[in-house]
DSSP file (Angstrom, degrees, kcal/mol; ACC not computed):
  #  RESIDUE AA STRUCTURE BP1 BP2  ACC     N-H-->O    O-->H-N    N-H-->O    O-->H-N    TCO  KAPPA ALPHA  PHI   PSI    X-CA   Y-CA   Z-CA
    1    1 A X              0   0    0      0, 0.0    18,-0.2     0, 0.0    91,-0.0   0.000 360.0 360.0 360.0 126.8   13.1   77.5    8.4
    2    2 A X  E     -A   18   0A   0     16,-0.6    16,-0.7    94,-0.1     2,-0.3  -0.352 360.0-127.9 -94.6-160.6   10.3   75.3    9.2
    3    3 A X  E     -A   17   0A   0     14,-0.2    94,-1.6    90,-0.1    95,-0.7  -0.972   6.1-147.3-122.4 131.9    9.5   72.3    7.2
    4    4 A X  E     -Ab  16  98A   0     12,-1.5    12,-1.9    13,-0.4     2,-0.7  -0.871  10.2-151.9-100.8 157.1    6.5   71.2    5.7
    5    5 A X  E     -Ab  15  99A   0     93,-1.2    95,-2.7    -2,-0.6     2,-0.8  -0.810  11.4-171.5 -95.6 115.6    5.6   67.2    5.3
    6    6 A X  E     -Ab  14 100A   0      8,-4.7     8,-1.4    -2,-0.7     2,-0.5  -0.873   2.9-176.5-111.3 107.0    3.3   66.0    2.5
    7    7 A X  E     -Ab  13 101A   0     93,-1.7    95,-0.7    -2,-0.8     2,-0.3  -0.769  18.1-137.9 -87.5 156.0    2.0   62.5    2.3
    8    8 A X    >   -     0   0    0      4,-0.6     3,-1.9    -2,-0.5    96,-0.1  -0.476  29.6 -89.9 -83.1 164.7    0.0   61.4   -0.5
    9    9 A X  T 3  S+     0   0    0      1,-0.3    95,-0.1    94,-0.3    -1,-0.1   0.883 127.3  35.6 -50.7 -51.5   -2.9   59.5   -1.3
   10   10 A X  T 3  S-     0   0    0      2,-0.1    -1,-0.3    94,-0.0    94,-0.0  -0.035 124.9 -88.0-127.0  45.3   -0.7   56.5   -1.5
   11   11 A X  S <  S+     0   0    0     -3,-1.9     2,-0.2     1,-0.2    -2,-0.1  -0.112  73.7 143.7 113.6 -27.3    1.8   57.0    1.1
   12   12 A X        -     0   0    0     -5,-0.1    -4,-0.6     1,-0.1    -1,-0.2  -0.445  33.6-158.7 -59.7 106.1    4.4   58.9   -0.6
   13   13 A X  E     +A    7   0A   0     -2,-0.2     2,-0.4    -6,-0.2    -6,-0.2  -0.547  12.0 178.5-118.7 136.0    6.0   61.8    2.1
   14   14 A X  E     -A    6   0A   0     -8,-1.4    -8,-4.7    -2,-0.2     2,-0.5  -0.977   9.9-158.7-140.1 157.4    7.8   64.8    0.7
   15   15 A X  E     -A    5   0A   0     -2,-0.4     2,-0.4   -10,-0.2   -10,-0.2  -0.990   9.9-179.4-140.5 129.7    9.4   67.6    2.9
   16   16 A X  E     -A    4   0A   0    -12,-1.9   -12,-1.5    -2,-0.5     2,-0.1  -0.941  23.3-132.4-123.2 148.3   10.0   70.8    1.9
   17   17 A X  E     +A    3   0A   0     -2,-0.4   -13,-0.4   -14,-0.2     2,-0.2  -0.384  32.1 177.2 -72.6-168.2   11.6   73.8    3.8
   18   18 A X  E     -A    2   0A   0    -16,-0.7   -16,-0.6   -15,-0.1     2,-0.2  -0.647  26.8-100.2-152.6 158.0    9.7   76.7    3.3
   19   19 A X    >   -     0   0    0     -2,-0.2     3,-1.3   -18,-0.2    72,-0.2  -0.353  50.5 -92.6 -82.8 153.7   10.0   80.8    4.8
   20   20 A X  T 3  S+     0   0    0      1,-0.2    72,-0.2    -2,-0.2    -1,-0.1  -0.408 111.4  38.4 -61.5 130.5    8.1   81.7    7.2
   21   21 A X  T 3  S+     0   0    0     70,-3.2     2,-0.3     1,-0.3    -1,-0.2  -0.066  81.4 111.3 107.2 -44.0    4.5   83.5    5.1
   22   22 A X    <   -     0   0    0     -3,-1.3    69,-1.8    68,-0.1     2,-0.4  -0.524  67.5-128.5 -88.0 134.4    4.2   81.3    2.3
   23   23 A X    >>  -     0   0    0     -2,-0.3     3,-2.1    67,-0.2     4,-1.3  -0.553  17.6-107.1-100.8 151.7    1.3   79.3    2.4
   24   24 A X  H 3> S+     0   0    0     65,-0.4     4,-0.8    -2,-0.4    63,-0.2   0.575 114.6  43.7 -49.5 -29.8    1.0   75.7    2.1
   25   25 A X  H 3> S+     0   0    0     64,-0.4     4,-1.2    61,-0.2    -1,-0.3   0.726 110.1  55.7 -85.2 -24.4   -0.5   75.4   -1.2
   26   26 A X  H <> S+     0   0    0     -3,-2.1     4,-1.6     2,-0.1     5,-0.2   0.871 111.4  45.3 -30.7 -74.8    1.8   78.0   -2.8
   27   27 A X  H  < S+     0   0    0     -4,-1.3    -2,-0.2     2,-0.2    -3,-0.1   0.611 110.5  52.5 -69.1 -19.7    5.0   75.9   -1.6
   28   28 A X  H ><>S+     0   0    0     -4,-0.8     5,-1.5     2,-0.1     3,-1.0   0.937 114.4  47.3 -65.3 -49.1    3.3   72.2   -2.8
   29   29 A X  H 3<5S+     0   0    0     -4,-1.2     3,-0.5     1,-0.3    -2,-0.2   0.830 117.5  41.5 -62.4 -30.8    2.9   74.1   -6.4
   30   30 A X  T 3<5S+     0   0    0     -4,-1.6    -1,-0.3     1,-0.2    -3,-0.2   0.523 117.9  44.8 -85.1  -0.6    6.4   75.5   -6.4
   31   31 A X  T < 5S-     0   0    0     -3,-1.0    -1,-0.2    -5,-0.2    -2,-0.2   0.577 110.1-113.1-106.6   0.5    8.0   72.6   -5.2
   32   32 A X  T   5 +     0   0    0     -3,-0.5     2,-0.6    -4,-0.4    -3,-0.2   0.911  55.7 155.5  58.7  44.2    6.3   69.9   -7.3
   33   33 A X    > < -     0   0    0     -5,-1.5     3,-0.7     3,-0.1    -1,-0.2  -0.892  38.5-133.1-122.1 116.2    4.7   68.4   -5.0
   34   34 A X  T 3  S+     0   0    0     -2,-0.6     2,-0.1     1,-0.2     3,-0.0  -0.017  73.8  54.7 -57.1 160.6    1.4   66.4   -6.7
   35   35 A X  T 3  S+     0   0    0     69,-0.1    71,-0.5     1,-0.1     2,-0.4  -0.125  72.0  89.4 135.0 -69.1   -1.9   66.8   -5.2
   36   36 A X    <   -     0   0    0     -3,-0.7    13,-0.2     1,-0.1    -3,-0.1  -0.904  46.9-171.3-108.5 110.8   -3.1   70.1   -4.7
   37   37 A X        -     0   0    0     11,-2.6    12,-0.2    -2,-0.4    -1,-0.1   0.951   6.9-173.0 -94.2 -57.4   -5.1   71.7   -7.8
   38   38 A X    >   +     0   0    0      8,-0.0     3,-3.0     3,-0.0     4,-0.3   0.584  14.6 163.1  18.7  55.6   -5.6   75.4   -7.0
   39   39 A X  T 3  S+     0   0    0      1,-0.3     7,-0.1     7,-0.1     8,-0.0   0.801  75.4  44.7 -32.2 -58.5   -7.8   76.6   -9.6
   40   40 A X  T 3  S-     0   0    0      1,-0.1    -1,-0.3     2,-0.0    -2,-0.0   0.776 110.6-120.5 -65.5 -22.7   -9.0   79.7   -8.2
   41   41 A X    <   -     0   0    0     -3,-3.0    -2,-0.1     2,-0.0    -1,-0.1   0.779  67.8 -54.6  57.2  63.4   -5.2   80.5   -7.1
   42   42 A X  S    S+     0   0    0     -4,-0.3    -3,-0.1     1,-0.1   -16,-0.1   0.862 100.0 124.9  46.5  60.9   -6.0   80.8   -3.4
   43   43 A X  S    S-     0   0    0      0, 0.0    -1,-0.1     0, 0.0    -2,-0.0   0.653  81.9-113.8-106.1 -20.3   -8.5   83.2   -3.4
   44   44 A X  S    S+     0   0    0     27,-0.1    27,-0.1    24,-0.0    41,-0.0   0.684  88.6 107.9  82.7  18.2  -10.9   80.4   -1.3
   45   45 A X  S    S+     0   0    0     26,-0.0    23,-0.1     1,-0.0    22,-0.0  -0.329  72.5  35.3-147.5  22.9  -13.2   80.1   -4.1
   46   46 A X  S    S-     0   0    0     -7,-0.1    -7,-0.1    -6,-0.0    -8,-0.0   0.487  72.5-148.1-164.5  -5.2  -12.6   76.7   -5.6
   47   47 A X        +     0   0    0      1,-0.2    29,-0.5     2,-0.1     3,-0.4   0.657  55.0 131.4  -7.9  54.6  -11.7   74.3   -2.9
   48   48 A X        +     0   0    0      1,-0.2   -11,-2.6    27,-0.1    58,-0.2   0.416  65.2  66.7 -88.4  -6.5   -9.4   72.2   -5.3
   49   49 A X        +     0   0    0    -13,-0.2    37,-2.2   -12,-0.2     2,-0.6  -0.079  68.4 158.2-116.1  61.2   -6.7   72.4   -2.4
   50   50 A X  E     +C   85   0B   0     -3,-0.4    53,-0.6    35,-0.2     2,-0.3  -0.400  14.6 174.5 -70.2 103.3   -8.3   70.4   -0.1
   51   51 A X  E     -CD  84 102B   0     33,-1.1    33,-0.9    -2,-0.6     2,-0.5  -0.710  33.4-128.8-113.6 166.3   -6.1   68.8    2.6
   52   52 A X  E     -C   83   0B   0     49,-3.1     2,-0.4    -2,-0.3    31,-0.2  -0.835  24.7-156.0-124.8 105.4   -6.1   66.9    5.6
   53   53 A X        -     0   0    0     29,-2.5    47,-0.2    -2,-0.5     5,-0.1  -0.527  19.4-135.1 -88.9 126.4   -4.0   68.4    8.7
   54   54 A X    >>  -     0   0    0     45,-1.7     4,-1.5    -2,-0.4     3,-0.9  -0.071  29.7 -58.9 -87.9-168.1   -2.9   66.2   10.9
   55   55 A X  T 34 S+     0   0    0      1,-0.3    -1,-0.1     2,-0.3    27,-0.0  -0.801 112.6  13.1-125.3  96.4   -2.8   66.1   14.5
   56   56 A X  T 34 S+     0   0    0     -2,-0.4    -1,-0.3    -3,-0.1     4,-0.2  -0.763 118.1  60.5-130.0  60.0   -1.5   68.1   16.3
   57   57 A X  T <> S+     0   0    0     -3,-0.9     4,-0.9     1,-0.2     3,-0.5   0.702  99.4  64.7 -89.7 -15.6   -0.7   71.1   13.8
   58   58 A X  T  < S+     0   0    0     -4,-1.5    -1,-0.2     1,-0.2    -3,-0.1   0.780  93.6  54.0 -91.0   3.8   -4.4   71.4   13.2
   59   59 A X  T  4 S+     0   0    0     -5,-0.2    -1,-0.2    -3,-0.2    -2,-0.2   0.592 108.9  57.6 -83.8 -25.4   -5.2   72.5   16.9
   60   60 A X  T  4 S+     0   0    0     -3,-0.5    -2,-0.2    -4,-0.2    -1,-0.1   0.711  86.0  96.2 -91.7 -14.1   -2.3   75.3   15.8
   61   61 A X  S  < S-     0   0    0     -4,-0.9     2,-0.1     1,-0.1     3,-0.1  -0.315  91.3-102.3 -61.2 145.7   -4.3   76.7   12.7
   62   62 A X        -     0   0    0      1,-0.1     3,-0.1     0, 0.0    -1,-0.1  -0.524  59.8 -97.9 -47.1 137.5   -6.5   80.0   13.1
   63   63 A X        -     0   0    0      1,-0.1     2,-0.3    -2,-0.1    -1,-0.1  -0.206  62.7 -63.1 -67.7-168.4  -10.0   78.3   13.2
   64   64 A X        -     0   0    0      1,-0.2    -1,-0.1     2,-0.1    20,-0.0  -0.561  45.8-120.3 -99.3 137.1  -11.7   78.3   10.0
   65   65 A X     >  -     0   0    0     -2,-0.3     4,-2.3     1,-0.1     5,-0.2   0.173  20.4-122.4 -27.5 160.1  -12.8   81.1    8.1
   66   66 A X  H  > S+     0   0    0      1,-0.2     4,-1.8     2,-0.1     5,-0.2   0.935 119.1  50.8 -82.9 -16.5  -16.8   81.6    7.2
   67   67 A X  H  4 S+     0   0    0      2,-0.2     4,-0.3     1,-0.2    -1,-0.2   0.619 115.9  42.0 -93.3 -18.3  -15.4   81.7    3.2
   68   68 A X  H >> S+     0   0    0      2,-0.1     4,-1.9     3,-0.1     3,-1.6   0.848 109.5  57.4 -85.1 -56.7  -13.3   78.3    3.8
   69   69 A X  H 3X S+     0   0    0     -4,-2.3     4,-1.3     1,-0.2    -2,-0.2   0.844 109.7  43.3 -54.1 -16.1  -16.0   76.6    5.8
   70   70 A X  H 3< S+     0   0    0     -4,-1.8    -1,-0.2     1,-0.2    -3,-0.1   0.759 112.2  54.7 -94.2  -6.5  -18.4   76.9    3.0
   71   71 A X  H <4 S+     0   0    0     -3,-1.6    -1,-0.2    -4,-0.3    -2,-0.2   0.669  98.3  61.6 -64.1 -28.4  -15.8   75.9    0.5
   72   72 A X  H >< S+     0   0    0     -4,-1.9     3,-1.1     1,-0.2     7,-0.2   0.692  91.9  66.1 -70.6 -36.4  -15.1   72.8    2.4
   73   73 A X  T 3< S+     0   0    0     -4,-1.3    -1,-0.2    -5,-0.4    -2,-0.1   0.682 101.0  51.6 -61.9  -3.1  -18.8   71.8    1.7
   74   74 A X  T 3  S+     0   0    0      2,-0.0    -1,-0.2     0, 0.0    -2,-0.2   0.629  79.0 133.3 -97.5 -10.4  -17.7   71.5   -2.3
   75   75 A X    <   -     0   0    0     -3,-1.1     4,-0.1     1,-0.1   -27,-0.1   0.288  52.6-146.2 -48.4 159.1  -14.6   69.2   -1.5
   76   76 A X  S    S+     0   0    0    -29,-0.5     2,-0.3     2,-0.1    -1,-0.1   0.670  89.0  52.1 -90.5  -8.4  -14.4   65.9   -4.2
   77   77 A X  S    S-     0   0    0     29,-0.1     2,-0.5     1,-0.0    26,-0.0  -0.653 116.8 -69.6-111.9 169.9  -13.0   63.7   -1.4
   78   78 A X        -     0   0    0     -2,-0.3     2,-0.2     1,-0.1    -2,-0.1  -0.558  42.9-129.8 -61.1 109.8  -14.8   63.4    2.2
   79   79 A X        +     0   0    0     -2,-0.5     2,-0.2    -7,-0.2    -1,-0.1  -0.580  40.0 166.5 -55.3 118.4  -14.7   66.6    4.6
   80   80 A X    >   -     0   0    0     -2,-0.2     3,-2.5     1,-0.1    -1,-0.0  -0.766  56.2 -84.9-120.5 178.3  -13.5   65.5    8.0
   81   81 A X  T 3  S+     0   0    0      1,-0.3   -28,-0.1    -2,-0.2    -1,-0.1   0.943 131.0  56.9 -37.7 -66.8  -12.3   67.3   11.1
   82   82 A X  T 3  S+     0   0    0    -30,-0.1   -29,-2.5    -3,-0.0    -1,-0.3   0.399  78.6 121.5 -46.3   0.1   -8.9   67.3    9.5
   83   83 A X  E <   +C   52   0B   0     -3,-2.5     2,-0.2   -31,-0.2   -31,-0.2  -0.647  31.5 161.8 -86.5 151.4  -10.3   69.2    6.2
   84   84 A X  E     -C   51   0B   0    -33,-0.9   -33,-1.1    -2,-0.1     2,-0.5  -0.683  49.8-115.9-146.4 150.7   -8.3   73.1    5.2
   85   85 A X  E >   -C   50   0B   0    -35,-0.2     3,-5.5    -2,-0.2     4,-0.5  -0.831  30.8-141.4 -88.2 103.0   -8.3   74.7    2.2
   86   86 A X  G >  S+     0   0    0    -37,-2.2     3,-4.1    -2,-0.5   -62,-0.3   0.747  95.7  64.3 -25.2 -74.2   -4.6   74.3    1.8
   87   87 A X  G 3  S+     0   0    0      1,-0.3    -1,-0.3   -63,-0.2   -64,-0.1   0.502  99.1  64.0 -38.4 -26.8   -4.3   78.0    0.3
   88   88 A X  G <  S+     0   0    0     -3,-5.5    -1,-0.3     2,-0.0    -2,-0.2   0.725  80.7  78.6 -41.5 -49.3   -5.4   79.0    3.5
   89   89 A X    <   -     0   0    0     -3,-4.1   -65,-0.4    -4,-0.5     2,-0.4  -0.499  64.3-153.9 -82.7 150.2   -2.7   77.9    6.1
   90   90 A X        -     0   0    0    -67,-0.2     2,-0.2    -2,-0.1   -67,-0.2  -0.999  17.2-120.0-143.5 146.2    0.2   80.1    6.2
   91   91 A X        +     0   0    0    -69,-1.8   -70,-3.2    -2,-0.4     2,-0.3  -0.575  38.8 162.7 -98.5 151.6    3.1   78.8    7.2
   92   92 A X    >   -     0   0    0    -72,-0.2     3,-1.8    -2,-0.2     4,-0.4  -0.793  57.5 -92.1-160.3 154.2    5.1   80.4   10.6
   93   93 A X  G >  S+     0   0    0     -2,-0.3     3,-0.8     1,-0.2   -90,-0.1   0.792 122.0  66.7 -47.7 -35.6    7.8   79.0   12.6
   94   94 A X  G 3  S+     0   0    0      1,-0.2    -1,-0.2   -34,-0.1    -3,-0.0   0.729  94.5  61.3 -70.9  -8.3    5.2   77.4   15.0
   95   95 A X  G X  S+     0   0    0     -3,-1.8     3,-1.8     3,-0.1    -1,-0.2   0.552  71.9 145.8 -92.5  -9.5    4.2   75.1   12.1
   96   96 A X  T <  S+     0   0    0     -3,-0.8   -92,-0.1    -4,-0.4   -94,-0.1   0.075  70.3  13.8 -16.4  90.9    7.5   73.7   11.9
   97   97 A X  T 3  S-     0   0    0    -94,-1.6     2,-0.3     1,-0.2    -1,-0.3   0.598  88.3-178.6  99.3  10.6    7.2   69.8   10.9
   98   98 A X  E <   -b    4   0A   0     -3,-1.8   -93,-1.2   -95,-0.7     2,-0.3  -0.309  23.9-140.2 -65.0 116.7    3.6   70.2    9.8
   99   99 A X  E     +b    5   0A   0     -2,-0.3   -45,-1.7   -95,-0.1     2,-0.3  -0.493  21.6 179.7 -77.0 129.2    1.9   67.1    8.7
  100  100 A X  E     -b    6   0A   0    -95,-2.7   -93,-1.7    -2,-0.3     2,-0.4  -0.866  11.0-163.1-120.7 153.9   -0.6   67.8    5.4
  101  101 A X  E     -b    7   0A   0     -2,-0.3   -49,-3.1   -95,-0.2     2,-0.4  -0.865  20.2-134.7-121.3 151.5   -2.2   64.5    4.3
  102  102 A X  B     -D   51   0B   0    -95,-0.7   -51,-0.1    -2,-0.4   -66,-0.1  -0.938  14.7-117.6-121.5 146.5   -3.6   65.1    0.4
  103  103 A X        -     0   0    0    -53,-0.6   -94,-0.3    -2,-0.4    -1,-0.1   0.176  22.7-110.0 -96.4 163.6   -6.8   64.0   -0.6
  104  104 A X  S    S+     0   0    0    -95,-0.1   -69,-0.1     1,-0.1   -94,-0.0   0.661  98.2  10.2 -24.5 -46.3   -7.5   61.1   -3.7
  105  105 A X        -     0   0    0      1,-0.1    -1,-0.1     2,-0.0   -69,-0.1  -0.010  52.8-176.4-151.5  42.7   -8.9   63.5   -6.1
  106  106 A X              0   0    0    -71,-0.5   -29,-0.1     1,-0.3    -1,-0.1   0.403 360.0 360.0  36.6 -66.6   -9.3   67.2   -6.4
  107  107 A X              0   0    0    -31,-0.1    -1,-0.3   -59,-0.1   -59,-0.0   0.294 360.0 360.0-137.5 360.0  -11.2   67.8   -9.4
């Protein structure tokens, strides 16, 4: 089952398992894991689950949709190399230990 890793804004790491399918913004909201808004409910439409994937699980992602990249131009925090719309990634056995860094601010 792999695992994912959430830091926070101010340092704070939580790891959850999750099954193989469920996607990363899905598994913060059921797990309690702070952070991650997902108004639209992970339709791509809202980019209030804006994350930052770290290095080198974002080289393992599908590149980015055109309906994420133009969502990623609406973030409230700074778009880098590292930005996904969280609601996007879905999580598979190769993502095993995947590091998500969360943003400041959301909405």
């Amino acid at each position: 089952m792999p695992t994912i890793n959430y830091i926070s804004a101010d340092g704070d790491k939580t790891s959850v398992d999750v099954l193989p399918g469920k996607r990363v913004m899905q598994t913060a909201q059921a797990s309690g894991v702070d952070g991650i808004v997902g108004e639209c409910g992970g339709q791509a439409m809202c980019a209030t689950c804006h994350v930052y994937v770290e290095a080198p699980w974002r080289d393992a992602l599908p590149p980015l949709t055109d309906a994420e990249d133009v969502m990623l131009e609406d973030t409230v925090c700074e778009r880098t190399d590292e930005s996904r719309l969280s609601c996007q990634i879905v999580v598979t056995e190769e993502l095993d230990g995947i590091t998500i860094r969360l943003p400041e601010a959301q909405i």
